[in-house]
ZAMARGU-4260 file (C-alpha; in steps of 0.2 Angstrom, whole numbers, plus 5000, padded with zeros to 4 digits):
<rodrens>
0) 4918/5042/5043 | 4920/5053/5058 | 4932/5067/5056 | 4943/5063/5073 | 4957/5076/5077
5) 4974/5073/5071 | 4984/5076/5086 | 5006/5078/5087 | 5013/5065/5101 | 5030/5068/5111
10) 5039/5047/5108 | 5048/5054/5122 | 5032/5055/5135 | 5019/5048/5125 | 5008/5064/5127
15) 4999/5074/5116 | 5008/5091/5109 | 4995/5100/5098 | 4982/5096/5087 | 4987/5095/5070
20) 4972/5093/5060 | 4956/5083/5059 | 4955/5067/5050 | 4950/5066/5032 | 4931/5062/5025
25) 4928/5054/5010 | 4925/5068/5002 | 4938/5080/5007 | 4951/5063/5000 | 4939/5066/4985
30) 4943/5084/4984 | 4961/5082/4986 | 4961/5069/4972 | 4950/5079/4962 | 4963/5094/4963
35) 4978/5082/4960 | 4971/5077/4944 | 4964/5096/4938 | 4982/5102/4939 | 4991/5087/4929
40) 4993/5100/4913 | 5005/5110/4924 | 5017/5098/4926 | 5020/5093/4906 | 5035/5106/4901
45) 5049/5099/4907 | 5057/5114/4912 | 5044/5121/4923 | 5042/5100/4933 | 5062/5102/4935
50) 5062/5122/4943 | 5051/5116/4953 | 5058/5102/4960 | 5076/5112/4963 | 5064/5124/4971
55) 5057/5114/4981 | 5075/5109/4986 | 5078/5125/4991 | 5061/5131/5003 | 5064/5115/5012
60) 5083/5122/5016 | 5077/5137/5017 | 5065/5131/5033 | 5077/5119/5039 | 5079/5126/5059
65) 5059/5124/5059 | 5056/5106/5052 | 5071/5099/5062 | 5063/5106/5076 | 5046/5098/5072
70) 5053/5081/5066 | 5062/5079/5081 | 5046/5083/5092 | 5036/5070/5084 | 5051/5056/5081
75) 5066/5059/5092 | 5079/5055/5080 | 5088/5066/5085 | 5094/5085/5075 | 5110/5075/5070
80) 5099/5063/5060 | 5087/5073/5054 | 5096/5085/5047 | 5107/5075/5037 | 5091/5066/5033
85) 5085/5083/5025 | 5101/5084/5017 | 5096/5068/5007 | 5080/5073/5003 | 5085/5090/4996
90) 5100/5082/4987 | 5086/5067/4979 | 5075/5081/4975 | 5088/5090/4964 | 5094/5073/4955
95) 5077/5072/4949 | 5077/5087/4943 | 5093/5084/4931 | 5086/5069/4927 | 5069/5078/4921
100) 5083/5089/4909 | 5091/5075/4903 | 5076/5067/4895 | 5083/5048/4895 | 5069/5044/4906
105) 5056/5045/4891 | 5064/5032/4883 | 5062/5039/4866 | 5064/5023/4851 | 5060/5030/4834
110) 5057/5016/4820 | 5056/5022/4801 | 5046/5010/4790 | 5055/4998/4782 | 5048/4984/4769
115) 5062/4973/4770 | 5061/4967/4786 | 5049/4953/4791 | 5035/4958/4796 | 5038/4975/4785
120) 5040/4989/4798 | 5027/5002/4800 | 5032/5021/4804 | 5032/5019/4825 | 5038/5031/4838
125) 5039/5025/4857 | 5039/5036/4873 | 5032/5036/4892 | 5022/5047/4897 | 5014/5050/4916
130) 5000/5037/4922 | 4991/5050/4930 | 4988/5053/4950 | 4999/5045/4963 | 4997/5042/4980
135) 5010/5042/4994 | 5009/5033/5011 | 5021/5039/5022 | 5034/5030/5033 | 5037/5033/5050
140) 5054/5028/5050 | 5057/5042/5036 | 5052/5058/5042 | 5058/5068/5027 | 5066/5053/5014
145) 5049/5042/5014 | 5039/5056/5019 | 5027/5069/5011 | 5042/5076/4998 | 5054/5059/4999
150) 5057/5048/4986 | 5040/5042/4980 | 5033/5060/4979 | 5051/5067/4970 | 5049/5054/4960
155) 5031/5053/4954 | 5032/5072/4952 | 5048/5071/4940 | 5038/5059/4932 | 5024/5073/4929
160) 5011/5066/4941 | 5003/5073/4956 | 5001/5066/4972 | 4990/5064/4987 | 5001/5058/5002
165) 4992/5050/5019 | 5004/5057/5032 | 5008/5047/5043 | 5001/5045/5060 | 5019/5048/5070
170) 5022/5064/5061 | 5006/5074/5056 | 5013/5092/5060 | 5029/5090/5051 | 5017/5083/5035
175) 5009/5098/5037 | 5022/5109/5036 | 5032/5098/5020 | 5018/5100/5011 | 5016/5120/5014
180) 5034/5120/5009 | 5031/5110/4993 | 5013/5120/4987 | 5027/5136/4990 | 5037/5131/4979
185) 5026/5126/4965 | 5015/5143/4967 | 5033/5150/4961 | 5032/5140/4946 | 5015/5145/4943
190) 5009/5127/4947 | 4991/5126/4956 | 4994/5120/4976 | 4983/5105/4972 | 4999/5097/4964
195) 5003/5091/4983 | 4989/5087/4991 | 4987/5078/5012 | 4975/5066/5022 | 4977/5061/5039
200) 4968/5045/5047 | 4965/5027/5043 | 4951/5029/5035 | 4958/5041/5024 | 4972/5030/5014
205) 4958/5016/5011 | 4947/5031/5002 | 4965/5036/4993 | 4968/5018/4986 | 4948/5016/4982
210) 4949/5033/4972 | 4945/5029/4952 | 4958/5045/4946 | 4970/5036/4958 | 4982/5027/4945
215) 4997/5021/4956 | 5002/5019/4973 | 5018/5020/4984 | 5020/5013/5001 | 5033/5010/5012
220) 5028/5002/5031 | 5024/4984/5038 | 5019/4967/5029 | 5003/4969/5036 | 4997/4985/5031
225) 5006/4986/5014 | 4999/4969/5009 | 4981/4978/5012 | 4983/4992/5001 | 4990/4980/4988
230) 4977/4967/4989 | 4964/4984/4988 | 4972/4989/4972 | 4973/4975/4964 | 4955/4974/4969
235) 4948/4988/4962 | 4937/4988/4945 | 4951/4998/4938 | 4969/4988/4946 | 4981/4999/4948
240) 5001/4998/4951 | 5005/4996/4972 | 5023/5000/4973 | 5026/4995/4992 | 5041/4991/5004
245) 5035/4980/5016 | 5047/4970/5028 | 5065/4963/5027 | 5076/4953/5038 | 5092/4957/5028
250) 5103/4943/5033 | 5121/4942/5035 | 5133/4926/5032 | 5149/4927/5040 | 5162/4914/5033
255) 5172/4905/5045 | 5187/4912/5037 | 5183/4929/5037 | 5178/4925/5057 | 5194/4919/5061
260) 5201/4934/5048 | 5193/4949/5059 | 5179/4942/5070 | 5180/4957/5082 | 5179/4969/5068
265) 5164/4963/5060 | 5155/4959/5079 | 5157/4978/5082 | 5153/4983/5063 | 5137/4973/5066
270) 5132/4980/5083 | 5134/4996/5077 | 5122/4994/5059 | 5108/4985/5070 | 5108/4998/5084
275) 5109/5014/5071 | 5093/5024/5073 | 5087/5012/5087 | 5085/4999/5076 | 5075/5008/5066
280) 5079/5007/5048 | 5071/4996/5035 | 5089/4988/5031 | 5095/4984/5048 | 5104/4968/5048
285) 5090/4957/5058 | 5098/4939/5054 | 5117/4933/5054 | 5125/4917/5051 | 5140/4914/5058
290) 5150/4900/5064 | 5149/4888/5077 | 5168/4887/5086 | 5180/4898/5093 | 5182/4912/5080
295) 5163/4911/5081 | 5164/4915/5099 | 5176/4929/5097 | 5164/4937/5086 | 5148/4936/5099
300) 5161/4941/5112 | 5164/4959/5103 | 5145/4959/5095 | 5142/4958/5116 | 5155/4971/5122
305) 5149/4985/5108 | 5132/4982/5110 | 5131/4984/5130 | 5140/4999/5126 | 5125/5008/5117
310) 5113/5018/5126 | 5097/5017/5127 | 5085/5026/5114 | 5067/5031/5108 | 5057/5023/5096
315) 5044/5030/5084 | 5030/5030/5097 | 5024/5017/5110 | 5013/5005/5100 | 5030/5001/5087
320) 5039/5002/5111 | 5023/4988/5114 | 5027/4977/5098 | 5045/4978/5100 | 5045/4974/5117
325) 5031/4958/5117 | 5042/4952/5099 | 5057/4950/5111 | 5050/4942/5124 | 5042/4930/5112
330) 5058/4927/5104 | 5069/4924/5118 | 5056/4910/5127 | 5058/4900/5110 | 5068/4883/5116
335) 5088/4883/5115 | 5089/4904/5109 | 5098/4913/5122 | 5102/4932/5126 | 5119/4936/5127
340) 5112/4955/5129 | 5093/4955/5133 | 5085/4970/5122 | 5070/4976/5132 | 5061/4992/5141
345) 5072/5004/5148 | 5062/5017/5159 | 5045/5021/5152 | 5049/5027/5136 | 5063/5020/5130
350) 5072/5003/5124 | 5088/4994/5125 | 5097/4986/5114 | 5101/4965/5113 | 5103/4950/5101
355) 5101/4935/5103 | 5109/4918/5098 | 5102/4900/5092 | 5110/4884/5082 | 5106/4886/5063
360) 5100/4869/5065 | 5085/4875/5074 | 5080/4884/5055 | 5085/4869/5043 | 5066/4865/5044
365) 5050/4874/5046 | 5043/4873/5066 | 5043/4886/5079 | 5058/4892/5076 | 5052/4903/5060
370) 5048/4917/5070 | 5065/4921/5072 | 5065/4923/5051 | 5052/4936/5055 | 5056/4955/5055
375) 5057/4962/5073 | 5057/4981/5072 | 5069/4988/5085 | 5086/4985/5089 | 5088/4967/5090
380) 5096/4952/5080 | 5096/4935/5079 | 5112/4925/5077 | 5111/4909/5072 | 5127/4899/5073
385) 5129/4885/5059 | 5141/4869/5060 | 5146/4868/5041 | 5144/4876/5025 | 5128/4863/5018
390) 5120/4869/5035 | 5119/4889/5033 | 5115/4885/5014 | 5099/4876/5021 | 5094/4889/5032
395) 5099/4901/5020 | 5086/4893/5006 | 5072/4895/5019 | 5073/4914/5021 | 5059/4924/5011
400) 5062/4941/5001 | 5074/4953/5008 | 5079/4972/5003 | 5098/4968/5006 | 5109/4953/5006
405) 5127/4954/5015 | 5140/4941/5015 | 5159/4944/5025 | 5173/4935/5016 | 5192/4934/5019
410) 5205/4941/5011 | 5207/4927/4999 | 5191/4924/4998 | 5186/4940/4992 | 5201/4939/4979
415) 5191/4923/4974 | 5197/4909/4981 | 5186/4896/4991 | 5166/4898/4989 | 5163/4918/4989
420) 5157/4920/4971 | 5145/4902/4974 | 5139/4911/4992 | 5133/4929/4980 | 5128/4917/4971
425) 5115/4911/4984 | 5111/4930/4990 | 5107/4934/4975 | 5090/4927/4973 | 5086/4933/4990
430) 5087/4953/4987 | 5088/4967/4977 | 5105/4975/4986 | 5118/4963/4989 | 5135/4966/4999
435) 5151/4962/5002 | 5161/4968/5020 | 5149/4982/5021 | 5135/4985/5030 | 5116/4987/5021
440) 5112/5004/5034 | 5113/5018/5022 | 5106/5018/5006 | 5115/5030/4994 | 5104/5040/4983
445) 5115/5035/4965 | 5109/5031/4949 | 5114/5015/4950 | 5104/5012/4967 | 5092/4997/4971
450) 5080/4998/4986 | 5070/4984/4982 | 5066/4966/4982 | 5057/4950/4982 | 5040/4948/4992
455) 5038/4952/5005 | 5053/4964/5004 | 5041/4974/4989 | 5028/4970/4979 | 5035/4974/4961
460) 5052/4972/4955 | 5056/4992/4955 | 5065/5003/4968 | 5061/5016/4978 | 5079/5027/4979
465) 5088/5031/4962 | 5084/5038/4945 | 5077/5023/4940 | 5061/5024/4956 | 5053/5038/4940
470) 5050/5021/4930 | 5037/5017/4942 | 5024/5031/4937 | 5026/5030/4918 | 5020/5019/4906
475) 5027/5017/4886 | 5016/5023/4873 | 5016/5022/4853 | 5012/5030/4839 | 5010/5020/4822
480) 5009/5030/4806 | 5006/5049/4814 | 5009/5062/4803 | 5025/5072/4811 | 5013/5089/4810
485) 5002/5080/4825 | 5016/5071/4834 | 5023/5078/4851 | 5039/5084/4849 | 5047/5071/4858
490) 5044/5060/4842 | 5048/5070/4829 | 5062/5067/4818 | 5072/5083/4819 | 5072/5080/4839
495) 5069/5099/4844 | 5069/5093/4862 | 5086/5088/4860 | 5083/5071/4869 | 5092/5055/4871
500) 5083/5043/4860 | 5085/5028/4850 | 5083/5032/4831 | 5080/5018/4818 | 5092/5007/4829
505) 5107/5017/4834 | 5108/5029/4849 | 5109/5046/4850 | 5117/5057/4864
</rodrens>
C-alpha cells in the first residue's frame, strides 16, 4: 500500500496544520506487531505492569499544557473538556494500577483432590493469564479516554498485554505525542518502547486486525466500520476476540406523571445532555418518548427554549459536519416529523443544534420511519410523542441494542407505585446502563461501571470503562495434577503472592 502522509487538520477551517507522519506499510504494521509481542516477558511482574501504569499517569500530567494544546487543535473540544478529560484518563490509568496490586483479577480457584465427590476431584488450580497482543482503534470522539492510552490500552496493558493502536485520522499529532508519553514511561520501568506501538491510515488497521500475533481487538466508532473489523476477525484462520462499541440511540421514556411532575426540568435536562460536546458523545440521548398532551407540550416548550439558547459548535472534522448535516435533512423531510428547532450548518465550519418531533405511532411498525431509530451523530434528537402506555411499549420493543437506557418517573412512581419497576423492566433488555432521572452523558470510571451493550451497541457482552474492561484480554487457564515445585506462584498453596483467591471452596482476602 502506498505510504500517503499523515497530515493534522484545524475542525475549525478544515485546513491542514502540519504533517504528522506517513501512513503505515504492511510491513512497518508488521514491525510494530512483531515488537509488541517480543516485549510481552516485560510486563509479567505485577509490580513492574502497575509502576508503570501510575507512571504513565504521571508523564501524561506532567505534559498536560502540551497535549491540551494539540487535542484542541485537531478536535476543538475545547481546554475545558479536554482537560478534565485528561483528568479521567489519568485517574483510569491509576485504578488499573491498584487493580494490577490487588490480584482479584486472576481469579485464582484452587481445588484439592477429593475422592469422595462424584466424579472424584483431581488436584486443579485456575488463573487468567494475558492472551497475547492487542490492538486498539482509536475514537474520535475520545481524544485521551478512547485514545492511544484510554481505556482499552489501560486495560489491556493491566492485563499484561501489549498493544498496537491505529490512531485515529482526526487526531494523528496528539497520537503521536500519547504514545511518546507512554514508551517514556515504560523506559522508566525498564520496559522496551515496543510495549506501545502506532499505525496511521486505513489500510493500516485492516493489516492490524489480519496480523496472526494479533489475539484481540478493541474498537470504538460507527456500525459500519466496527462491524468490518469484526466480521475480519472472526474471519481469520486464527478468530480472535473484537471488543467493539459501535452505535447507540440511548432512548429516554418520559412517564406522563413525571411530565406533569416537572416537564420543564427534564426538557431543559435533556437539551443540555444531547447538546453536550456538540452532540458528540457515544451516550447522548438520541430518542425520547414522551407524551402526547399538555404536560407533553410543556416539556417540548422548555426542550425548545434551552436549546435555541445553545451556541453553535465544532464537530470532529467536516466529513462527521457533511454526514450530520445530510442525516438532518433526511430526517426532517420524512412525513408528519416536524422541527421545533432545525439543527443544521451555521457558517462554514460549524453546526447548530435541533430536535425534532413525530407521533410514536409513526414507529409502531417497520416503514420509513425507522431511520429516525438510527443513530444521528451530532446534536440532534428525536421525540416521538406517544398516546398511551401499550403505544410507547410497542415502539419501545422495536428499538435495537443501545449502551444506556433512561426512564423519568414521578415521585410516586419512583417510590414504586404505578408501572416504574415493569418500564425497567422493559429497559433492561435494551442496554447495558440503565437510568432512572439522570441523564446517560458521563460515564464514571467505578468498579462497578458498565459501558456496554447489545448489538449493535457492542459486539460482546463486556464493557469498556471499569475494572471489569481487564476481563476482555485474559483468558482462565488450568493446571491438573502439577507438582507445586513447577507451578507459578499464583497456584501454589502457601500463596506467596498474597492474592485473593478461592481455596478448596471458601474465599480468602
Amino acid at each position: 500500500m502506498a505510504a500517503a502522509p499523515v497530515w493534522s487538520v484545524d475542525p475549525r477551517t478544515g485546513k491542514q496544520r502540519e504533517q504528522v507522519a506517513v501512513e503505515a506499510t504492511a510491513q512497518e504494521v508488521d514491525a510494530a506487531v512483531r515488537a509488541a509481542h517480543s516485549v510481552r516477558g516485560a510486563l509479567a511482574d505485577r509490580t513492574v505492569r502497575s509502576a508503570f501504569l501510575r507512571a504513565a499517569a504521571d508523564q501524561l500530567e506532567a505534559a498536560k499544557e502540551q497535549l491540551v494544546e494539540a487535542a484542541d487543535a485537531e478536535t476543538a473540544l475545547g481546554p475545558v473538556r479536554l482537560t478534565g478529560e485528561l483528568a479521567r484518563t489519568c485517574y483510569q490509568l491509576r485504578a488499573f494500577a491498584d487493580i494490577v496490586d490487588e490480584g482479584a483479577f486472576l481469579d485464582v480457584v484452587i481445588n484439592h483432590p477429593d475422592d469422595t465427590a462424584t466424579p472424584p476431584i483431581p488436584d486443579l488450580r485456575r488463573y487468567k493469564i494475558p492472551l497475547g497482543v492487542v490492538a486498539v482503534y482509536s475514537a474520535s470522539n475520545f481524544p485521551f479516554a478512547f485514545s492511544v492510552a484510554g481505556g482499552d490500552t489501560a486495560s489491556a496493558l493491566a492485563a499484561g498485554c501489549p498493544v498496537v493502536v491505529k490512531a485515529h485520522p482526526d487526531h494523528p499529532a496528539l497520537s503521536e505525542l500519547v504514545a511518546a508519553t507512554l514508551r517514556r514511561a515504560a523506559g522508566l520501568h525498564g520496559i522496551p518502547k515496543g510495549v506501545v506501538g502506532l499505525v496511521h491510515g486505513f489500510e493500516a488497521g485492516i493489516e492490524l486486525i489480519k496480523h496472526p500475533l494479533v489475539a484481540a481487538a478493541g474498537f470504538t466508532g460507527s456500525v459500519r466500520g466496527g462491524r468490518a473489523l469484526f466480521d475480519a476477525a472472526a474471519g481469520r484462520p486464527v478468530p480472535i476476540p473484537f471488543h467493539g462499541e459501535l452505535g447507540s440511540l440511548n432512548p429516554v421514556v418520559v412517564t406522563e406523571a413525571a411530565a406533569a411532575e416537572r416537564a420543564e426540568a427534564i426538557g431543559a435536562g435533556l437539551a443540555g445532555s444531547m447538546t453536550l460536546g456538540v452532540g458528540q458523545f457515544c451516550v447522548k440521548p438520541g430518542f425520547v418518548l414522551a407524551p402526547a398532551g399538555a404536560a407533553g407540550d410543556r416539556l417540548v416548550k422548555s426542550l425548545t427554549d434551552a436549546v435555541s439558547d445553545t451556541d453553535a459548535g465544532v464537530l470532529l472534522d467536516h466529513r462527521m459536519r457533511d454526514n450530520f448535516l445530510a442525516g438532518v435533512a433526511e430526517r426532517a423531510e420524512l412525513p408528519d416529523v416536524e422541527s421545533p428547532v432545525t439543527a443544521g450548518a451555521c457558517g462554514e465550519h460549524t453546526v447548530s443544534a435541533g430536535f425534532l418531533t413525530v407521533p410514536a405511532e409513526k414507529l409502531t411498525a417497520e416503514g420509513e420511519h425507522d431511520l429516525l431509530l438510527e443513530e444521528c451523530f451530532g446534536p440532534l434528537t428525536v421525540v416521538a410523542r406517544y398516546e398511551d402506555e401499550d403505544q410507547a411499549k410497542r415502539v419501545l420493543d422495536r428499538l435495537p441494542g443501545n449502551l444506556t437506557a433512561t426512564v423519568h418517573l414521578s415521585t410516586e412512581e419512583a417510590a414504586g407505585e404505578g408501572r416504574g419497576a415493569e418500564i425497567l423492566a422493559e429497559l433492561t433488555p435494551l442496554a447495558g446502563r440503565v437510568l432512572v432521572n439522570g441523564w446517560p452523558t458521563g460515564v464514571a470510571v467505578a468498579p462497578a461501571q458498565h459501558h456496554g451493550g447489545p448489538y449493535p451497541a457492542t459486539t460482546s457482552t463486556s464493557t469498556s470503562v471499569g475494572g471489569t474492561a481487564i476481563e476482555r484480554w485474559l483468558r482462565p487457564v488450568v493446571f491438573q495434577g502439577a507438582p507445586e515445585a513447577l507451578l507459578p506462584p499464583e497456584l501454589r498453596d502457601g500463596n506467596p503472592l498474597g492474592l485473593p483467591r478461592r481455596f478448596d471452596g471458601r474465599l480468602e482476602r
